[in-house]
N, C-alpha and C positions, 0 to 999 in steps of 0.2 A: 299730442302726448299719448293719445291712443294708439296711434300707428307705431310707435316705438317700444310703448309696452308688450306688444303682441308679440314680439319674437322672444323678449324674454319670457313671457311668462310660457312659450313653447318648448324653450329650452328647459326652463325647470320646473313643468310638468312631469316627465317621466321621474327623476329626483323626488320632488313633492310626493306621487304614487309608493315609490317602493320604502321609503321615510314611514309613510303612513302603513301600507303593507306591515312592516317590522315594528312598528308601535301594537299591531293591531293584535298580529302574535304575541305580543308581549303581554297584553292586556289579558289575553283567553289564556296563557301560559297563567298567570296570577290569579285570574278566577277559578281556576281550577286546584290552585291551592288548597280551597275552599272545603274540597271531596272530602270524605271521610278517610276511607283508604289513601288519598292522599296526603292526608296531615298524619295517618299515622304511618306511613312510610318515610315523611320527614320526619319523627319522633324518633322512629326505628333505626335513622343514620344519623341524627342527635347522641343518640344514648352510646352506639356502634363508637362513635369519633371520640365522644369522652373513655370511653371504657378503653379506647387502643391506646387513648394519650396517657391516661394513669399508667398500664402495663408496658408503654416504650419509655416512661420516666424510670420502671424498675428496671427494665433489662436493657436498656443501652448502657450503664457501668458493667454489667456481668459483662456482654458483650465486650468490651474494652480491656477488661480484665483478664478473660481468655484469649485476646488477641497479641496481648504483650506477653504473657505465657509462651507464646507462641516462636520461639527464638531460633529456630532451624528452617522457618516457613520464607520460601522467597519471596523478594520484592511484590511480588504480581498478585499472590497471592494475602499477602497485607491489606495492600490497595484494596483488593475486592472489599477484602473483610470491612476496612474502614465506609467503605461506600453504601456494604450493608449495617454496619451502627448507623450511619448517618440518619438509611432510607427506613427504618428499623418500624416507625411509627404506619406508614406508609404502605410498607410491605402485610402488617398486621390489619391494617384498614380491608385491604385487598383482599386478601385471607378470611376475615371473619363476612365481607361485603358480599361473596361467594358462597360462602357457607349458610349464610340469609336467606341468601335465593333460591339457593336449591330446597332448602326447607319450605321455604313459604311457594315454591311450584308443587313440592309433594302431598302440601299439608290443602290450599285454598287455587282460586285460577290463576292464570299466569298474571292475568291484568292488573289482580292488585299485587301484584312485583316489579310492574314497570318502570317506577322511580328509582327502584332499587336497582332494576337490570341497567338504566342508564348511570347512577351512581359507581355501578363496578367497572361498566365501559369505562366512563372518565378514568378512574382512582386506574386501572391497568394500565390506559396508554399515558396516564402522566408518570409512570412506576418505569416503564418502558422505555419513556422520553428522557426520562432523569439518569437510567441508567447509558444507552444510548450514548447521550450526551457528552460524557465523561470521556468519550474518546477524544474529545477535541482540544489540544492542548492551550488553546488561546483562550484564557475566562472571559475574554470582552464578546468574543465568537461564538464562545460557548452559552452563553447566556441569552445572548442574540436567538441563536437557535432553538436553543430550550424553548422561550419563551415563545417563539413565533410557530412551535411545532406544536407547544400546548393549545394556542390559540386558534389553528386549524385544525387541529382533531376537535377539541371542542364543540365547533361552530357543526363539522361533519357528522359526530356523535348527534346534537343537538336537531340536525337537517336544516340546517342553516346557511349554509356554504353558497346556492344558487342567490337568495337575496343579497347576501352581501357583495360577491363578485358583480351583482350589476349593481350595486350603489355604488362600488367602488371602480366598477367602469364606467358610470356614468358622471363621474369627478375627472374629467376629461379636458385637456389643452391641444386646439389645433392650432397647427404652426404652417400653413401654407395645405399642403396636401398630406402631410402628415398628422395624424391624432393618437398625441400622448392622454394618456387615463393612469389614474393613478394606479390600478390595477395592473397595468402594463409593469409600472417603477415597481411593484410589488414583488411582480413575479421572476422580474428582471434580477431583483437582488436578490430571490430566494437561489434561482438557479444558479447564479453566478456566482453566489457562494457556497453551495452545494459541490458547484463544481471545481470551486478554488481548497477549497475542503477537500476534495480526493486529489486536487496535483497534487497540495502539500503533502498525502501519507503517501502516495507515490515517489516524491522528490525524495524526500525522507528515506524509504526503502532503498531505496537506489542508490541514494548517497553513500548510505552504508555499506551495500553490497560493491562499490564501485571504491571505498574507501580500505576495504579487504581486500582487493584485487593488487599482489602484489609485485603484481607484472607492470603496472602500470604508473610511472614516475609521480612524485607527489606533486607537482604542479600541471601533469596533464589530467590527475584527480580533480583538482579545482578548477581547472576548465569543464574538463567535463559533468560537472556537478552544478556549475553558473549555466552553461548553457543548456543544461536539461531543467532547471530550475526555472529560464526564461525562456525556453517552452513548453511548459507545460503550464503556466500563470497564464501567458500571452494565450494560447489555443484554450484553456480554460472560460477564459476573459470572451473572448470573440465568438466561440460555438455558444456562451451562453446567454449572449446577444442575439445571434441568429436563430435560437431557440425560440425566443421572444416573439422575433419578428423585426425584428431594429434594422432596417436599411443600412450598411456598411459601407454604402457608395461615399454617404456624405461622410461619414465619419472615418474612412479612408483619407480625403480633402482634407478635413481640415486637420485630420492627425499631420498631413504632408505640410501644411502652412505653418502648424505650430512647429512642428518640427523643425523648419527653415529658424525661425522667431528663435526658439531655442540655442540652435548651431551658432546664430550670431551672439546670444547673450550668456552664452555658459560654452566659451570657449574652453577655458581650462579645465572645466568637470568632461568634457568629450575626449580633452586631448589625455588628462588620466585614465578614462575610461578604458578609450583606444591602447593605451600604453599597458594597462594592466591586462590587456588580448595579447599585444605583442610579449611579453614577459612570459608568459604563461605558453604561447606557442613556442619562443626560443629558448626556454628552459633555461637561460642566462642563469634566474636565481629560483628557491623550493623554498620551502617551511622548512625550518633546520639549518639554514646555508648559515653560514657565519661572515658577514661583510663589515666591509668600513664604508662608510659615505663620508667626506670630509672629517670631522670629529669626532663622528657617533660610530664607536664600535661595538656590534651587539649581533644575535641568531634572530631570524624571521622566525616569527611566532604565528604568523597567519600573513595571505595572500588577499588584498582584499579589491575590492573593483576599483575604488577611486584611490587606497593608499595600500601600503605594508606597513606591518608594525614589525618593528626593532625593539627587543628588547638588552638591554645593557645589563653589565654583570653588577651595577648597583640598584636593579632592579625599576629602572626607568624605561618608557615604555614610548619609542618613539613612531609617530602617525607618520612616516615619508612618501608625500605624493608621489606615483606611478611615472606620472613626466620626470621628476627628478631622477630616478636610477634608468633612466631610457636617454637622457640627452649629460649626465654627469657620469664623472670617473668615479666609478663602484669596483671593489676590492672583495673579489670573495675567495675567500680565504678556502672553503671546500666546494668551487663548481665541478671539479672530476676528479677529485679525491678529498680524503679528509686530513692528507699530511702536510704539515707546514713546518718550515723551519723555522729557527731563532737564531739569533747572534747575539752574542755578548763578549762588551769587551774588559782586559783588565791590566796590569800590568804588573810585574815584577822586578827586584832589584836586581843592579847588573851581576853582581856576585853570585846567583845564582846558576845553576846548569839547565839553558832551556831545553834541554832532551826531557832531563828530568824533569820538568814545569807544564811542556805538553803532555810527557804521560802522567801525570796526575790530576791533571787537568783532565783529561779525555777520562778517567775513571772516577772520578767525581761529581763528573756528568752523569755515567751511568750507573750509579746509585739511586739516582731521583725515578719515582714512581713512574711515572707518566713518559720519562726518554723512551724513544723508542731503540730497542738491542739490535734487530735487524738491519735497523739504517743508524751506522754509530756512528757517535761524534766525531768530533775533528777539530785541532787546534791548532795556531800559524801563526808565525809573529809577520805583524804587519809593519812593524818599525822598531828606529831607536828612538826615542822620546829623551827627551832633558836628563829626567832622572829616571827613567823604568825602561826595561824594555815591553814592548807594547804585543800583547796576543790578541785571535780572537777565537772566541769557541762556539762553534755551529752543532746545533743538535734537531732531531725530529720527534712531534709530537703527531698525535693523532686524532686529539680530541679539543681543537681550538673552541669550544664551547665551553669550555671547563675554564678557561681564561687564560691569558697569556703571561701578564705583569705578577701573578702568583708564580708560574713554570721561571720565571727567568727568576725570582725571587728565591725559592730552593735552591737552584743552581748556583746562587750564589754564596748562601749557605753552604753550602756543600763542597765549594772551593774554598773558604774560607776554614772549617775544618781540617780540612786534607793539607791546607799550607800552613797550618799552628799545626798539625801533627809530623810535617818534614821538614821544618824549618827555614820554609820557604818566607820571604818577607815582600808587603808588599808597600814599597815605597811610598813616600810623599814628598811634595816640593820643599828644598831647602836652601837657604839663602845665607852669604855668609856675606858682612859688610866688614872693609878695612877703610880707615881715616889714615888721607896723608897725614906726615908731618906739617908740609907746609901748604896747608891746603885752610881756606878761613873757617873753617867747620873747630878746627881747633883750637884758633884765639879764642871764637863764639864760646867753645863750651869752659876753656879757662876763665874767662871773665865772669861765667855763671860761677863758678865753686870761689872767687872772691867773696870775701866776706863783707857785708855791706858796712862803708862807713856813715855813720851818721853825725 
């Protein structure tokens, strides 16, 4: 039992030392409470804290008040302001914490300001970090960070930093000839997300600027904004691993093994995947385009990796996986222009003059808002029908986003007018039935008008 406790207790010796080391500072940290000058340096940021908190209870309404006042002031300059109500208490601590010290080094030694000079360090770089902070759009990220950067300035204000970094290296897992320490995972995720923190205002910037560029088609925009977006995550991701220290070989392996794992179990999120490259390099379809896919007639509202959304004129909003418009018949109504035609059809009674029927028609047409004048209509009789003679009228629009089943809806309107103001008629079916004499339909109905005897 003895031979087996001897490596542990070697192991958590160096642990056991620096456990006790930081107890021990902690201890003489507390008895020094005790000092004169040092309680009443606590007293002096006692009084300091309540007196900023009563004066940020008065003036963060004024503060709020002047801000909404403020009605010409752009967005940007809001924001600040709101961040200074916020920090309001904060900033006054800082302020008056500074103005302590300088008195009490002009008035007595520096020494007894020492609690004080380390109370203005903290109160700045927590002021600093809080402001700071606010760049980072993500609250879960942002919070993360706050907090992990007040907790290192702290420790470094305090000169604490070298004992902790070996407590926390010496919280350690080997794995063969590898040794992970928790201090490694620490730093691992500091930088990596430091560093994932500057792709995204980078991606960001560039999206925008690449989104103004308008040389540049809108679906090689969203190429080029995915794949600067998946590199700049991914070399983020990996320099901030090799930063660390993290061997890459292995994690190369087995990113390749999983990879394979994956390709068999998520065939179709690859084959969307893949499809939303090929779409995006063939320009087939953009954001804007106006397509049909089987049913669903509606304009792409967004390009996306795994689908496009379709939006319809009834405000439905459809997810169509990427494979689907890559191996299906898709209808886009504006892939090299935005003109499309319409047909409709109608008919008139034979009594009519179809000379006269085409041109009131063809200008009945171009009445409606939306016909295009340049490219004018046109109207053709396709037949004789039963009872009508049968037209059809082709017109060009140029804005198939706007809807189509409205466009042909006017125009129909609008024939309809034009033929109740020429006296144009527009037939319907009529039927004319004759009864033989001697046919049984006519006993049948004489026996009915017999009057029942009873």
């Amino acid at each position: 039992m003895e031979t087996e406790q001897a490596p542990v207790d070697e192991a958590l010796g160096p642990l056991n030392q620096q456990i006790a080391d930081l107890i021990g500072q902690g201890e003489a940290a507390i008895g020094s409470l005790f000092r004169p000058w040092i309680a009443y340096q606590i007293a002096i940021i006692a009084v300091l804290f309540l007196c900023v908190h009563l004066l940020a209870l008065w003036l963060r309404p004024q503060v709020g008040n002047w801000l909404r006042s403020r009605e010409g002031w752009p967005k940007w300059k809001l924001r600040i302001g709101l961040i200074v109500q916020r920090r309001v208490r904060m900033i006054l601590f800082v302020l008056g914490i500074w103005t302590i010290v300088w008195i009490m080094r002009e008035i007595t030694w520096p020494s007894r300001s020492y609690l004080l000079t380390i109370a203005g360090n903290l109160a700045t770089a927590w002021l600093f970090i809080a402001f700071a902070t606010r760049l980072i759009v993500n609250p879960f990220a942002r919070g993360l960070v706050r907090y992990g950067a007040w907790i290192w300035v702290t420790l470094s204000i305090l000169g604490l930093t070298d004992e902790v970094q070996a407590l926390l290296d010496s919280l350690a897992l080997t794995i063969g000839e590898s040794r992970l320490s928790l201090w490694v995972l620490l730093k691992a995720f500091v930088l990596v997300g430091l560093l994932i923190t500057v792709a995204r205002l980078v991606a960001s910037s560039s999206a925008a600027s690449i989104r103004r560029n308008e040389d540049i088609s809108p679906s090689m925009q969203v190429l080029a904004v995915k794949f600067l977006q998946v590199v700049l995550f991914g070399s983020a991701f990996f320099i901030g691993l090799k930063l660390v220290g993290v061997d890459l070989t292995g994690l190369a392996v087995l990113s390749g093994a999983i990879g394979v794992g994956l390709g068999f179990g998520l065939q179709k999120v690859v084959s969307n995947l893949v499809s939303g490259i090929i779409i995006l390099l063939d320009k087939s379809i953009k954001p804007g385009d106006v397509i049909s896919l089987g049913e669903t007639f509606g304009w792409i509202q967004s390009l996306g990796a795994r689908y496009v959304s379709v939006v319809t004129r009834d405000g439905k909003e459809f997810l169509i996986p990427n494979e689907d418009l890559i191996t299906g018949q898709v209808v886009n109504w504006s892939h090299s222009n935005d003109f499309v035609r319409l047909d409709i059809f109608f008919g008139t009674a034979y009594g009519d003059d179809p000379h006269a029927v085409r041109r009131i028609a063809i200008e009945a047409a171009k009445s409606v808002d939306r016909v295009l004048s340049f490219k004018p209509p046109v109207c053709h009789i396709v037949g004789f029908g039963d009872s009508s003679v049968d037209y059809i009228l082709r017109f060009w629009i140029s804005d198939p986003t706007g809807g189509l089943t409205n466009i042909r809806g006017n125009v129909y309107l609008a024939l309809w007018d034009a033929f109740q103001e020429n006296g144009i008629s527009i037939p319907f079916p009529q039927r004319e039935v004759r009864v033989l004499p001697d046919s049984g339909t006519v006993a049948a109905s004489e026996k009915l008008s017999e009057p029942e005897i009873r």
